[in-house]
C-alpha positions as CSV (number, residue, x, y, z in Angstrom):
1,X,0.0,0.0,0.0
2,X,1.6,3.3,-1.1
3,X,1.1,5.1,2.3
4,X,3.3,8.5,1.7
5,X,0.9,9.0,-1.5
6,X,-2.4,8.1,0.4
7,X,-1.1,10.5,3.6
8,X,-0.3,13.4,0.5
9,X,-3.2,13.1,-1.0
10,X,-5.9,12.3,1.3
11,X,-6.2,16.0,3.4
12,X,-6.6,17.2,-0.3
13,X,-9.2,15.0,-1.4
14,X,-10.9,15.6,2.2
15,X,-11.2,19.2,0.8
16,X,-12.0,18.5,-2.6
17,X,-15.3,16.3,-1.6
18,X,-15.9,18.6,1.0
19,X,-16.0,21.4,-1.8
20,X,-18.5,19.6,-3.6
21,X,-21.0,18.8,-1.0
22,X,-24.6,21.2,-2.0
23,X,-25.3,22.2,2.3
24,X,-22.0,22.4,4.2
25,X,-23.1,23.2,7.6
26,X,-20.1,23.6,10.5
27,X,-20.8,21.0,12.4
28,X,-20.1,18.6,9.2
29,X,-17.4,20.6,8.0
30,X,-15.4,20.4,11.1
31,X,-16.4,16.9,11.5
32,X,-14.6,16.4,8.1
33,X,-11.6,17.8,9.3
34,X,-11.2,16.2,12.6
35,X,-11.9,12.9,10.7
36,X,-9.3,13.8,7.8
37,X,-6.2,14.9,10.0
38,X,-7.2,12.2,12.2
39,X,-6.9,9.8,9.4
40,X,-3.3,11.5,8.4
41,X,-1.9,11.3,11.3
42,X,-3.0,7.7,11.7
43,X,-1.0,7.1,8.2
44,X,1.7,8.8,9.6
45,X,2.6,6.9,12.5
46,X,1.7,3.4,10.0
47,X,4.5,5.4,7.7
48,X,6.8,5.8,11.0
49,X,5.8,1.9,11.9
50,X,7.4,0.6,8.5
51,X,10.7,2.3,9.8
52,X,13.8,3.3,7.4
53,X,16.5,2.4,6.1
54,X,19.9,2.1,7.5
55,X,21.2,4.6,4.9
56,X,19.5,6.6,2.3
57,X,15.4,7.1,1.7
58,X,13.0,4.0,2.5
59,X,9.3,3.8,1.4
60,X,10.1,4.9,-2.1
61,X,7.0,5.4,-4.3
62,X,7.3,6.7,-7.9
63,X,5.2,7.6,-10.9
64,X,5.2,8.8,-14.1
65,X,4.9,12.7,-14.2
66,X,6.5,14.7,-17.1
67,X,9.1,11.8,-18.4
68,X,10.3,14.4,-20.9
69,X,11.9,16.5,-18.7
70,X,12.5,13.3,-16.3
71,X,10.0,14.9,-13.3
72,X,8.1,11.9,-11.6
73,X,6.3,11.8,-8.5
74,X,8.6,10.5,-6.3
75,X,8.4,10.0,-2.6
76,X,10.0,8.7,0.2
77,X,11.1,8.8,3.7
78,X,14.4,9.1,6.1
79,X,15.4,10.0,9.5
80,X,15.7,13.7,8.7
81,X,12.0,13.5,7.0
82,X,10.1,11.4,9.2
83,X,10.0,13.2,12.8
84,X,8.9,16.5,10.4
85,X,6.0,13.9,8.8
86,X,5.1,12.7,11.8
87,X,5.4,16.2,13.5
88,X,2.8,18.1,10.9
89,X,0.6,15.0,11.1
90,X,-0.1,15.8,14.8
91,X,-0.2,19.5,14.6
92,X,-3.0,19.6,12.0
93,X,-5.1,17.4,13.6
94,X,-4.7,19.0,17.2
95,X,-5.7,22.4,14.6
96,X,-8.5,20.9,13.3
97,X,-9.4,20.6,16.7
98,X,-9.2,23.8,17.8
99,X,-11.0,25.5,15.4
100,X,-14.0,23.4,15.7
101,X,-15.1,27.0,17.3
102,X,-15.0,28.8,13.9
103,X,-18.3,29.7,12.5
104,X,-17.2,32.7,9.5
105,X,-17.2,30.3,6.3
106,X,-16.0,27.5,7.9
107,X,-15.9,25.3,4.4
108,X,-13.2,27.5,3.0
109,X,-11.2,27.6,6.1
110,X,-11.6,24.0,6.3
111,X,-10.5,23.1,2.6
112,X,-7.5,26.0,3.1
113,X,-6.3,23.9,6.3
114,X,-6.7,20.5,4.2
115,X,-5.2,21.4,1.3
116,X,-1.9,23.1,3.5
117,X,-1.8,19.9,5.1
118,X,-1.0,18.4,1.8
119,X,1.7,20.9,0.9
120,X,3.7,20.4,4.0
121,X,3.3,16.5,3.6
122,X,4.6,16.8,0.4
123,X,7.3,19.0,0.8
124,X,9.0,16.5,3.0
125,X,8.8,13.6,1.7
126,X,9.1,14.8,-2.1
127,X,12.1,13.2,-3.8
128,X,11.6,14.6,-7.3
129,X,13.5,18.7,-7.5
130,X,10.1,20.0,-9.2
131,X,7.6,18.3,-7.3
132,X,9.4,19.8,-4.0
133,X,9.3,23.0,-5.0
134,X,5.2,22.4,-6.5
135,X,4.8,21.6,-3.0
136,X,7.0,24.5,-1.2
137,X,5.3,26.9,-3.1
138,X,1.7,25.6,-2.8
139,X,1.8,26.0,0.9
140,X,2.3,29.8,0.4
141,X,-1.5,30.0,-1.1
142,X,-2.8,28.2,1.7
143,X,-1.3,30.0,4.4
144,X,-1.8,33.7,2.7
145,X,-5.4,33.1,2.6
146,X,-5.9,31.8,6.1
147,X,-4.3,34.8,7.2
148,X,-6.0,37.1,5.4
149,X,-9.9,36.1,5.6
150,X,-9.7,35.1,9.1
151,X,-6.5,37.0,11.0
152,X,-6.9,39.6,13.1
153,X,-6.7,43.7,12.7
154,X,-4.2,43.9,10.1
155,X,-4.0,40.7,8.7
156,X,-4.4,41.8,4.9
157,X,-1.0,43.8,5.1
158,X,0.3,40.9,7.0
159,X,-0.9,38.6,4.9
160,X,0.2,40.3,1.9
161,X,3.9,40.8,3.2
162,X,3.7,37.1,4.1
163,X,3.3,36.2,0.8
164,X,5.6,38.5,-1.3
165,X,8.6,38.2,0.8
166,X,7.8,33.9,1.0
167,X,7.2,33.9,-3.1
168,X,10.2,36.2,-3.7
169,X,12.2,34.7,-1.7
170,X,11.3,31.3,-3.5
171,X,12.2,32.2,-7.4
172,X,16.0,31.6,-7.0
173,X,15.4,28.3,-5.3
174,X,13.7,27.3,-8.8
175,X,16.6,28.9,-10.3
176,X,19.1,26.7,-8.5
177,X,16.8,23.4,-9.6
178,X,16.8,24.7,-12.9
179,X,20.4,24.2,-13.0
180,X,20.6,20.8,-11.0
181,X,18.4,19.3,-14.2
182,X,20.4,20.6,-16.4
183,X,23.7,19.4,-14.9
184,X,22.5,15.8,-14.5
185,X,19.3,15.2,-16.5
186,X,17.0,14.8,-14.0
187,X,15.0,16.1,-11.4
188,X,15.6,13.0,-8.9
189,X,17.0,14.2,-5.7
190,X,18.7,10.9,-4.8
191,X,20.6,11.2,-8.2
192,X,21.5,14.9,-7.2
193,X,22.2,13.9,-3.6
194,X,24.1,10.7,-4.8
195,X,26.3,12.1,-7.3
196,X,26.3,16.2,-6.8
197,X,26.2,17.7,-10.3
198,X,27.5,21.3,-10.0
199,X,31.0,21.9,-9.0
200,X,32.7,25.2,-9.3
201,X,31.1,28.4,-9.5
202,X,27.8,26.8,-10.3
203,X,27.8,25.1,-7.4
204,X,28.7,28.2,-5.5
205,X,26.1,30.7,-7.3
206,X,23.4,27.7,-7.2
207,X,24.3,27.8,-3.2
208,X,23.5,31.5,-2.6
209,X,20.5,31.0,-4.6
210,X,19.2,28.1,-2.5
211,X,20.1,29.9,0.9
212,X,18.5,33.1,0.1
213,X,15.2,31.2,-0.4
214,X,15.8,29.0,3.1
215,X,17.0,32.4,4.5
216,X,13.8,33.8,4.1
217,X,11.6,30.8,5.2
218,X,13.2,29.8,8.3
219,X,13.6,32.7,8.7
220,X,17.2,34.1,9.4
221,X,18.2,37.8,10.0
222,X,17.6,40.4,7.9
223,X,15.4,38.4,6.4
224,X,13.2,37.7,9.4
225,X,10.8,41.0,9.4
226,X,7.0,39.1,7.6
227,X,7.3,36.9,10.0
228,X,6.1,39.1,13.6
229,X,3.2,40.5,11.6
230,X,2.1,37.2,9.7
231,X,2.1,35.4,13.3
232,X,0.8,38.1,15.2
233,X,-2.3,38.6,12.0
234,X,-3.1,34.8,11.5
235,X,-5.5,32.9,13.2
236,X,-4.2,30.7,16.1
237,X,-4.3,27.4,13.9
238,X,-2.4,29.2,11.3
239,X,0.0,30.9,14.3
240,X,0.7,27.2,15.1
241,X,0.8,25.7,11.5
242,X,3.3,28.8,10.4
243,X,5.6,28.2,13.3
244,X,5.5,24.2,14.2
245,X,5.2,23.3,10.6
246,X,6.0,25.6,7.8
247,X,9.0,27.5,9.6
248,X,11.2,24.0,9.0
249,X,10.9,24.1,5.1
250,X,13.6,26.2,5.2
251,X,16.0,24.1,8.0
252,X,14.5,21.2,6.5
253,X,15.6,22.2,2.8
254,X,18.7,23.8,4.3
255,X,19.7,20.2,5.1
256,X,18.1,18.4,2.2
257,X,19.4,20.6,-0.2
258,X,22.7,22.5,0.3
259,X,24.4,20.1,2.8
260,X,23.7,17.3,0.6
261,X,23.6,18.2,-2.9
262,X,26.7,20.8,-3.0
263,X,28.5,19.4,0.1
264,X,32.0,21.5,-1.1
265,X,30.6,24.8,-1.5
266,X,28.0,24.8,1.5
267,X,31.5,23.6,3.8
268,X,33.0,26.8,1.9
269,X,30.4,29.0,2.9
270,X,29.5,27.1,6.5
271,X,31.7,30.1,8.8
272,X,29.2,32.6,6.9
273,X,26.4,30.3,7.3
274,X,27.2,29.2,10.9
275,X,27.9,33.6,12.2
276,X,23.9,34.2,10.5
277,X,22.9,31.6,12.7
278,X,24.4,33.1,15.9
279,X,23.3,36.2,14.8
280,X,19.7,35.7,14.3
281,X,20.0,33.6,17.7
282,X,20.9,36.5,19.7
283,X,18.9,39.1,17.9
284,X,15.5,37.1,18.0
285,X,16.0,36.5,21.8
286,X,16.5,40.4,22.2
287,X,14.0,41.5,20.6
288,X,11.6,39.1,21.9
289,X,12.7,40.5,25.3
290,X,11.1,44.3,23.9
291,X,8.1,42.9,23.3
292,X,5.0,43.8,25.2
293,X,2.6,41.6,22.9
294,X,2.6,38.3,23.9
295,X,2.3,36.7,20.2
296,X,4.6,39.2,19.2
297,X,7.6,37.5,22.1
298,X,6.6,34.1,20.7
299,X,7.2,34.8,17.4
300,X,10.6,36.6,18.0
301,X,11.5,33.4,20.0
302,X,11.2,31.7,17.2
303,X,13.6,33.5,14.6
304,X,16.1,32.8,18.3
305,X,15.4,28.5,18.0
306,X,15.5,28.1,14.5
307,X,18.8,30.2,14.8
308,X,20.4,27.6,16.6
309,X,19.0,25.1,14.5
310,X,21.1,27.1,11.5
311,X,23.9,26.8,13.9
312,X,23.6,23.2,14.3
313,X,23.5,21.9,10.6
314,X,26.6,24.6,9.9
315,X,28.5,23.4,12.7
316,X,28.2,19.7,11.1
317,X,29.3,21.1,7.8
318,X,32.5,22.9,9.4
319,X,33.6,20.0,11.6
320,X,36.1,17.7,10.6
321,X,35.1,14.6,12.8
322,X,32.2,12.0,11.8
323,X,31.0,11.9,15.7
324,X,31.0,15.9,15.9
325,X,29.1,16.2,12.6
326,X,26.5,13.4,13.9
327,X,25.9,15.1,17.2
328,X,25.2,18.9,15.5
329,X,22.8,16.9,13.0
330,X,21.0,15.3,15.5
331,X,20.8,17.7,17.7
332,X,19.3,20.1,14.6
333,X,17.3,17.9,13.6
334,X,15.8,17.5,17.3
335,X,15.4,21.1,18.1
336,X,13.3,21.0,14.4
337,X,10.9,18.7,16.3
338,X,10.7,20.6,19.7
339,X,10.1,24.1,18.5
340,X,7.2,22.5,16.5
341,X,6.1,20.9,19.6
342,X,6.9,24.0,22.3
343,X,5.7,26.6,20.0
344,X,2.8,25.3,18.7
345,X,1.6,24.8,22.2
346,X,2.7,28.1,23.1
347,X,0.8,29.5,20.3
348,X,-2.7,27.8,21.5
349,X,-2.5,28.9,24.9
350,X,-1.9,33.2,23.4
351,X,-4.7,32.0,21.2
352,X,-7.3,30.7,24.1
353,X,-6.2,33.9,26.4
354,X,-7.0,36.4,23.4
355,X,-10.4,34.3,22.3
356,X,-11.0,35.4,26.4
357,X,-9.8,38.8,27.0
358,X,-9.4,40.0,23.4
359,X,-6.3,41.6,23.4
360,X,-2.3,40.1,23.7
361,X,-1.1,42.7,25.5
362,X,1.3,41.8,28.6
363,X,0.4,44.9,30.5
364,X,-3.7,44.3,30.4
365,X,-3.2,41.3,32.7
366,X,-2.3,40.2,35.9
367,X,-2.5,37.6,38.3
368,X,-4.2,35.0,35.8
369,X,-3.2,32.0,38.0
370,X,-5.1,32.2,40.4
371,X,-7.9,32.5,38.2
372,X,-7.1,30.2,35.5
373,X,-4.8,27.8,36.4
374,X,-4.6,25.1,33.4
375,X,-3.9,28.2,30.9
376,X,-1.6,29.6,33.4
377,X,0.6,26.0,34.5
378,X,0.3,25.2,30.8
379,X,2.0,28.4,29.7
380,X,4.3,28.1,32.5
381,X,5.9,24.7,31.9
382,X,5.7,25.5,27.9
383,X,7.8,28.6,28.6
384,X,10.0,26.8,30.9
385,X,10.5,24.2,27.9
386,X,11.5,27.2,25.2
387,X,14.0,28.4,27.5
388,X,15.8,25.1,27.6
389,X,14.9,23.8,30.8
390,X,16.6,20.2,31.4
391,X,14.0,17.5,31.2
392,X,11.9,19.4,29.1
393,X,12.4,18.7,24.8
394,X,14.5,22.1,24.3
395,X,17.2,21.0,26.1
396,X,18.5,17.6,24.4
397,X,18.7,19.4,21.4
398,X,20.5,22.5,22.0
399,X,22.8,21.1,24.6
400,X,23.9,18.7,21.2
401,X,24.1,21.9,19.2
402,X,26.0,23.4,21.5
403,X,28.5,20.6,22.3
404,X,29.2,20.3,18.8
405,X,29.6,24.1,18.3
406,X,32.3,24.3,21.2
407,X,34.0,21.8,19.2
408,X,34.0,22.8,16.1
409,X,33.9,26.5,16.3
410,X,33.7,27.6,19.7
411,X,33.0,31.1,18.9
412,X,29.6,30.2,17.7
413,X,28.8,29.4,21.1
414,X,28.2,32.7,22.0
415,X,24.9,31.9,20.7
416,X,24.6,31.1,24.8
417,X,23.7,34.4,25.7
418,X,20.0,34.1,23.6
419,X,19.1,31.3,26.3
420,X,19.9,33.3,29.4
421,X,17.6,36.0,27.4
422,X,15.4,33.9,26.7
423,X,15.0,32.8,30.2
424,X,14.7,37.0,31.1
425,X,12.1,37.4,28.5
426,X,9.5,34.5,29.9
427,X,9.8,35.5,33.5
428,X,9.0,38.4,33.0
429,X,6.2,37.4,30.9
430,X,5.3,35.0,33.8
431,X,5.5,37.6,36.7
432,X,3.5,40.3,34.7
433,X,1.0,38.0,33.6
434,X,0.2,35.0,35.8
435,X,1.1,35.9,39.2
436,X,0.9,39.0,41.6
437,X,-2.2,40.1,42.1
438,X,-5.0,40.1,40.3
439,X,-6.1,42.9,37.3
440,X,-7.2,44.0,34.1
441,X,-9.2,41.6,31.7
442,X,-8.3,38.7,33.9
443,X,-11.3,39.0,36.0
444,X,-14.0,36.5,35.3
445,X,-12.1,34.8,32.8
446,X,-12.8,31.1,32.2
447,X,-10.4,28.2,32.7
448,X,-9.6,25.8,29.3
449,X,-12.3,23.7,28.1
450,X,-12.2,19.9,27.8
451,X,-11.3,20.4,24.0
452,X,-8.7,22.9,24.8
453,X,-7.3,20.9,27.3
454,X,-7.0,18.0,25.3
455,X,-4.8,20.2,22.9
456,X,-2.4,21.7,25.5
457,X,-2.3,18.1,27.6
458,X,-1.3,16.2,24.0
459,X,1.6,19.0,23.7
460,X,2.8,18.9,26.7
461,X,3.1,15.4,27.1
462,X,5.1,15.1,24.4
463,X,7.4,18.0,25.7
464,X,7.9,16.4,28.4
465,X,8.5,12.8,26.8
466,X,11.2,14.1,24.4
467,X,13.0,16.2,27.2
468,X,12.8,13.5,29.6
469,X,13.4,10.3,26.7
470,X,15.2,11.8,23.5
471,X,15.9,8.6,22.5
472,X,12.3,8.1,21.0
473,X,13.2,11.1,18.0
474,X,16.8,10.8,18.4
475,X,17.2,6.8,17.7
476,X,15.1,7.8,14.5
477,X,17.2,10.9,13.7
478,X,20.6,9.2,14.1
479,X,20.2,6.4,11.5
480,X,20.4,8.8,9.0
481,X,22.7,11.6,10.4
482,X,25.5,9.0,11.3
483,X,25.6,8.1,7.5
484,X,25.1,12.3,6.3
485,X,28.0,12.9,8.6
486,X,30.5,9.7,7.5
């Protein structure tokens, strides 16, 4: 049974039939999508159950496409791949959840969410140059529009900057495929990872091209700036999708791409690569620290992890040891997984306090534990697992980044400092907002339903699971590092 093409495809078909139903009241239209991430993530963990291969992709499906040009569909799975399927699987369907609550054309926001889901499937486990880049770009058009018809005061502006900068930023990527076709004759990336075609100063101008566009999609400084107004404008779901899901397109493909396809030039550029890591480290934990909107901080934490994340795959393409390169790939790879998981749930819980209180602003509350203590114990321990608290998943994967980084390059490691900010930033948050006494909208404000609480409690679970047992991701991730790294 071709499981990665039934997961692709069946969020998409969800939304097709759901398209073509004549009455399409909410409660059936959320029904449809509870039931179609439900049965994606289900797939998922079958795909997971199969397991990989030792070296290279397992699962591999193909079909005829465009045989002229040598474009199939091709699929398939590794270690790299597979905690990112298995990671949007889950976060869709605890979305799908969540927005049960949404009555304003429900259909369409449905089919959007479905037809996203598909995208971000696709764009991991695509094996074929074009059909990866069909898929990266297809994701844009789901995520603008979500944004835009049901964000919040600004969200066409945001919405619109989302997608320029995101579709701009994407045309030298298709540049930079263009000329791995016409190098090898093919647009199958294990040819392309196999034997790299470009050498020179094609490799080298196809290398720029490819990390501008993952530049601006993870994103790294100064290319970061859609990305506070796009989460800040979208709707929680899409807050959580954007930042759990569609933020590691550009680590993912940073990895896929670059570090495999034009290994000598990316080690060439790795010290450039490896100081806009650090950078965007630092600078996304300070400026989170300015922020006084809550959904504002999260999303600046986010340009801080996926900084590291940068730091970790440049680190394994700087160091001259198999073991050193292993540990910064896993411990990337790892961090991928726990921003998904620690922001996403952070992202719900600004969501369910703004669907109370209607506003995001730090200084209109105070002393919120008292009154709602699930929200407030939830945000709590989620906070405490973005700064890197030990036991929680943040910390397995950035103490590997960093271990690697202080062998390799230990002047990357001043990276550091955006934890002990990071730290600063949610205690303050904590203090202002949850304890002390009691103020602003807070009063007669409602604890988290059963639903929401089966959203956060999923999340945090797992948080705590990968902090406290690594070994379930990481014994995953390693199969395929250990032979990227050799």
């Amino acid at each position: 049974m071709p499981l990665l093409s039934i997961a692709t495809l069946l969020p998409l078909l969800a939304g097709l039939a759901l398209m073509l139903l004549p009455v399409r009241p909410a409660r059936i239209v959320h029904g449809v999508s509870i039931a179609a991430t439900g049965a994606t993530l289900l797939l998922t963990l079958a795909i997971r159950d199969r397991g990989i291969a030792p070296e290279g992709f397992a699962q591999l499906e193909e079909a005829a496409w465009i045989p002229v040009i040598g474009a199939a569909w091709r699929l398939g799975v590794d270690g790299l791949s597979l905690p990112l399927v298995l990671l949007t699987g889950l976060l869709f369907f605890l979305s799908a959840i969540y927005s049960a609550r949404i009555g304003d054309r429900p259909a369409t926001y449905v089919v959007l969410m479905l037809m996203l889901e598909s995208a971000s499937l696709g764009t991991f486990m695509a094996l074929d140059g074009l059909l990866f880049y069909v898929f990266f770009e297809v994701s844009l058009v789901g995520m603008y529009f979500m944004i835009a018809g049901w964000g919040h005061e600004d969200r066409q502006r945001a919405a619109l900057m989302f997608f320029l900068y995101t579709l701009l930023g994407s045309l030298p990527l298709l540049l930079a495929i263009i000329g791995l076709h016409l190098a090898s004759g093919t647009f199958d990336m294990r040819a392309w990872i196999g034997t790299p075609p470009l050498g020179g100063t094609a490799a080298m101008l196809a290398l720029v091209a490819m990390l501008f566009t993952f530049a601006v999609k993870t994103p790294v400084f100064p290319f970061h700036t859609w990305l506070p107004a796009a989460h800040v404008q979208a709707p929680t779901a899409g807050s959580v999708i954007l930042a759990g899901v569609m933020l590691k397109f550009g680590t993912y493909g940073l990895v896929r791409l670059p570090f495999q396809m034009l290994p000598d030039a990316f080690a060439a550029a790795a010290p450039v690569v490896l100081a806009f890591g650090a950078f965007s480290a630092l600078y996304g934990a300070f400026a989170a620290l300015a922020q006084s909107d809550l959904k504002k901080m999260i999303a600046y934490t986010s340009v801080n992890h996926m900084g590291y994340v940068v730091i970790g795959v440049a680190v394994a393409a700087l160091a001259a040891e198999p073991r050193i390169r292993t540990i910064a790939l896993d411990g990337a790879t790892l961090q991928m997984v726990s921003h998904g998981l620690v922001t996403g749930a952070l992202f719900f819980l600004v969501g369910m306090l703004q669907d109370r209180a209607h506003s995001r602003a730090m200084g209109d509350f105070g002393g919120l534990l008292g009154r709602v203590p699930w929200l407030g114990w939830a945000f709590i321990l989620s906070a405490f697992a973005s700064l890197g608290l030990p036991g929680l998943a943040h910390f397995p994967a950035e103490f590997q980044i960093f271990l690697a980084t202080f062998n390799a390059r230990p002047w990357g490691a001043v990276a550091l400092l955006g934890i002990v900010v990071t730290a600063a930033l949610y205690l303050r948050a904590i203090a202002i907002v949850f304890l002390g006494p009691e103020r602003g909208r807070g009063r007669g404000m409602p604890d988290l339903d059963r639903r929401e609480r089966l959203v956060i409690g999923v999340l945090l679970v797992l948080i705590v699971l990968v902090g406290v047992m690594p070994g379930i991701v990481l014994d995953v991730i390693h199969r395929t590092m250990s032979g990227l790294a050799g």
